[in-house]
C-alpha positions in Angstrom: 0.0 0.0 0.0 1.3 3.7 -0.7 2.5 5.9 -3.9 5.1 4.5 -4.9 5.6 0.6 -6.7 8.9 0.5 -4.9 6.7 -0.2 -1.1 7.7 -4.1 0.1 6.6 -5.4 3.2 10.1 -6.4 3.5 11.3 -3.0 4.7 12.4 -2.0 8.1 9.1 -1.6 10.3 8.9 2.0 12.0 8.6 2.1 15.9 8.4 5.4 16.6 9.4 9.1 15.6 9.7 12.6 16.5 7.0 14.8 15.4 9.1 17.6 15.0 10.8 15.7 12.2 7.4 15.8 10.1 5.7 18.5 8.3 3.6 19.3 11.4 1.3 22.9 11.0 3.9 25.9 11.7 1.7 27.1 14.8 0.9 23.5 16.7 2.1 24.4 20.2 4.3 20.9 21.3 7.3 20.3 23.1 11.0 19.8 21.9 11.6 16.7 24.2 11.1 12.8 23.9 7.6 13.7 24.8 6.5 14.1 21.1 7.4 11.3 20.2 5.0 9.0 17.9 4.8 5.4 18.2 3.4 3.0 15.6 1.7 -0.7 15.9 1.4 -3.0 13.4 -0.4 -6.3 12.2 0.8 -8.1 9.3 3.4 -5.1 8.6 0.3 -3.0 8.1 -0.1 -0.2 10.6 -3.1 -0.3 12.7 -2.6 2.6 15.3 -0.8 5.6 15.6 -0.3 6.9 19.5 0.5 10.8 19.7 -0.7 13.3 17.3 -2.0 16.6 16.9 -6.5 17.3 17.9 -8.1 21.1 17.0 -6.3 21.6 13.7 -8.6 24.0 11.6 -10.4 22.5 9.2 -10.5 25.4 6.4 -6.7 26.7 6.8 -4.9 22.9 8.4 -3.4 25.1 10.8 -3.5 25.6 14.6 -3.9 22.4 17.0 -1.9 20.9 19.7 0.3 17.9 20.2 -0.3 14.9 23.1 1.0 11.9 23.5 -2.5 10.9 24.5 -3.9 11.5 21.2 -3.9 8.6 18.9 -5.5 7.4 14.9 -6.7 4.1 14.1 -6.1 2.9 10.6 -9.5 0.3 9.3 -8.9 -1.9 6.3 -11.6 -3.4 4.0 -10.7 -4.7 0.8 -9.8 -1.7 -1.7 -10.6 1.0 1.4 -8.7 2.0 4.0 -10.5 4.4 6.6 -8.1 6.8 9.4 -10.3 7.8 12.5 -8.4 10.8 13.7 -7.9 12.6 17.2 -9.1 10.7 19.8 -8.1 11.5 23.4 -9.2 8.9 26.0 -11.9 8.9 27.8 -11.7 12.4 27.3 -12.8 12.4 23.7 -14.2 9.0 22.8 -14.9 10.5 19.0 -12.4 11.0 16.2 -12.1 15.2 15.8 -12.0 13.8 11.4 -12.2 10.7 9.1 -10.2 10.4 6.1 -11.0 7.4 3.8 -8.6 6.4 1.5 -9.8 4.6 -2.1 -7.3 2.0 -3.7 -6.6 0.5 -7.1 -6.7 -3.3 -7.7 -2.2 -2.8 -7.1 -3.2 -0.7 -4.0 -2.1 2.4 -4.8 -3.9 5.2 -3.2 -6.3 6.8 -6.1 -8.2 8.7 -3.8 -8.3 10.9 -0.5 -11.9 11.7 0.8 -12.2 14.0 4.2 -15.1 12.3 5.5 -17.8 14.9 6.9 -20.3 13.5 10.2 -23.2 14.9 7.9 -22.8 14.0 4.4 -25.5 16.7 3.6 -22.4 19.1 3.8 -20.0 17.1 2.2 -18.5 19.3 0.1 -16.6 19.3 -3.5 -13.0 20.2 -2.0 -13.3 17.1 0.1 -11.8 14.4 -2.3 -8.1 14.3 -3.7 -7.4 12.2 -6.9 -4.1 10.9 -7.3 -2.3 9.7 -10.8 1.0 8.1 -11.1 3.9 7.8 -13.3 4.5 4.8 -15.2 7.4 3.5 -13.0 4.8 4.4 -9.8 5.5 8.0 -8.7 2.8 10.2 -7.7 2.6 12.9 -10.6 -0.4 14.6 -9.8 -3.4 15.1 -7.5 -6.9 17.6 -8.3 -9.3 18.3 -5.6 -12.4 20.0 -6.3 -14.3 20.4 -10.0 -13.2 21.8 -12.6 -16.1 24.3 -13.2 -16.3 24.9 -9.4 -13.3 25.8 -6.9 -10.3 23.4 -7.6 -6.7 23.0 -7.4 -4.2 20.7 -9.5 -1.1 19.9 -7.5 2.2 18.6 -9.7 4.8 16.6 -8.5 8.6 16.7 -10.1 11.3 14.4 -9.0 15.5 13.8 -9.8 17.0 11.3 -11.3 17.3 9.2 -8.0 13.3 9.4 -7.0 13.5 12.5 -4.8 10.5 14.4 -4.8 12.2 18.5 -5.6 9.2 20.6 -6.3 5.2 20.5 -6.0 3.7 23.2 -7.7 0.1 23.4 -6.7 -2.2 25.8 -8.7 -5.7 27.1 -7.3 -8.5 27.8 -9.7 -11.8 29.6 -9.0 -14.4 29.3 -11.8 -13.2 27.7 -14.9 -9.7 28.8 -15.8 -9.5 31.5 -13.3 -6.2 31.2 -11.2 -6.5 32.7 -7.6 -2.9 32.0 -6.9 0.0 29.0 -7.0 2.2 27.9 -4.5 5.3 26.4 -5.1 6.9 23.9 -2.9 10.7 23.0 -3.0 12.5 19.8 -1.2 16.7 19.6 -0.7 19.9 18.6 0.9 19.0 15.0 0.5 20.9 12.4 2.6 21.7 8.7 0.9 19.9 6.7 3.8 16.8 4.6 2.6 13.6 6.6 3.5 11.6 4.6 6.3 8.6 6.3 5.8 7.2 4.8 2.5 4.2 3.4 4.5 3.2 6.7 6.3 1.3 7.9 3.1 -1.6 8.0 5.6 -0.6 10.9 7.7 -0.8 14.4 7.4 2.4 15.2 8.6 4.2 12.0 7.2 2.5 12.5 3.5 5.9 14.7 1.8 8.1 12.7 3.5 6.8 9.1 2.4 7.4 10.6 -1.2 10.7 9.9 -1.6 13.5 7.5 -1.8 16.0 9.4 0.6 15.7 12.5 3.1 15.2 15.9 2.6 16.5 18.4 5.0 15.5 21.5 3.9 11.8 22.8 2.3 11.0 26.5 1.5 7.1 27.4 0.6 5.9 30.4 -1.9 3.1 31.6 -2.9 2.3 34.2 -5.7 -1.1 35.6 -6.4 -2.7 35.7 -9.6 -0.2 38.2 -11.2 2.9 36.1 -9.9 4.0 38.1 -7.1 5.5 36.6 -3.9 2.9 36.9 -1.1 4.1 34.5 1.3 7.7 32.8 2.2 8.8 30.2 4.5 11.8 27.6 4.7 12.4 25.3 7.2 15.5 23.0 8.0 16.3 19.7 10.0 19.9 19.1 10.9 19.2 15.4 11.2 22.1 12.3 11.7 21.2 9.4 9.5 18.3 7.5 11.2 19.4 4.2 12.0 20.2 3.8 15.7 18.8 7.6 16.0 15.6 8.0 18.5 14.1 10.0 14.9 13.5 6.5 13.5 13.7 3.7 16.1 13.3 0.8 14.1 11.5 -2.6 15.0 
């Protein structure tokens, strides 16, 4: 299961991480120590449950939130489904705070991403992602929304060794009318094996399960309509390589 045709069950199993390794929302409030640390369980090298995660997140902007260990995600499988109940904090919150349902081709590949609404009478358009993939299995493109509607088209580019290096996302109002693009950019990748090929299931883990190796550096830009910068961020991990590192403790 994932993007890419290169996922085995044969690879290393993934105990546990640091959040603040991922691509966590730039305002969740969490500590720096061992405290925000995720841990994984498996059955038949399919994970099952994630324990430690972020609950409150804003549902229009994916921003705000805050991180506890208590928090945890179940992962359900059916046959070509896989459904993530999100958030819950027990006995404090017995209900997932969102459900994501993932659709999957007969080679189970993720071909789509649905953000499951309580009340499906206010389901709405932006809710579902559609994936495509290269010929050799690399995610190449995902389009939320319709095309007459709201919608945005997000492009994936990759190097020569499988490294994802760019997403450029573009965000449409009616038709053809381009409200602005953002433009993503991924570097300074080490030569270990990514261990995170599984964790396309995560918010935080989706950019980093993208790629053969690992990136330490990302910058962000946005330009509106007319191509002018609006918004800038970068962000960098100074990161050994992950075997016998508390990042990636392996099973």
């Amino acid at each position: 299961m994932g993007c890419s045709s290169e996922d085995s069950p044969n690879e290393p199993l993934v105990a546990s991480y640091f959040f603040s390794y991922m691509h966590y929302p730039t305002d969740t409030s969490f500590s720096t120590s061992e405290s925000n640390q995720v841990r994984i369980t498996y059955k038949n090298h399919r994970i099952t449950k994630r324990q430690g995660g972020v609950r409150g997140i804003d549902s229009s902007t994916g921003f705000g939130g805050w991180y506890s260990s208590e928090i945890s995600d179940t992962v359900i499988y059916s046959r070509q489904k896989i459904l993530v109940e999100e958030g819950r904090v027990l006995p404090y919150y017995t209900e997932p705070s969102s459900r994501t349902e993932f659709i999957l081709d007969p080679q189970q590949r993720i071909m789509q991403r649905i953000n499951v609404n309580a009340n499906v009478i206010y389901q709405s358009h932006m809710d579902t992602t559609k994936y495509s993939y290269t010929p050799s299995g690399l995610l190449y493109q995902s389009r939320k929304g319709k095309p007459n509607l709201e919608h945005e088209v997000e492009t994936f580019y990759y190097d020569s060794h499988d490294n994802l290096v760019a997403i450029i996302t573009k965000h449409y109002g009616y038709g053809t009318l381009l409200y602005y693009t953002v433009k993503e950019t991924f570097s300074e990748y080490d030569d270990a094996p990514n261990p995170l090929k599984q964790f396309f299931l995560f918010k935080e883990t989706f950019l980093r399960s993208l790629s053969k190796n690992n990136y330490m550096h990302y910058e962000k830009t946005q330009y509106d309509y007319d191509q002018n910068v609006v918004a800038h961020e970068e962000r960098h991990w100074v990161v050994p390589h992950y075997q016998g590192h508390i990042l990636f403790a392996l099973y």
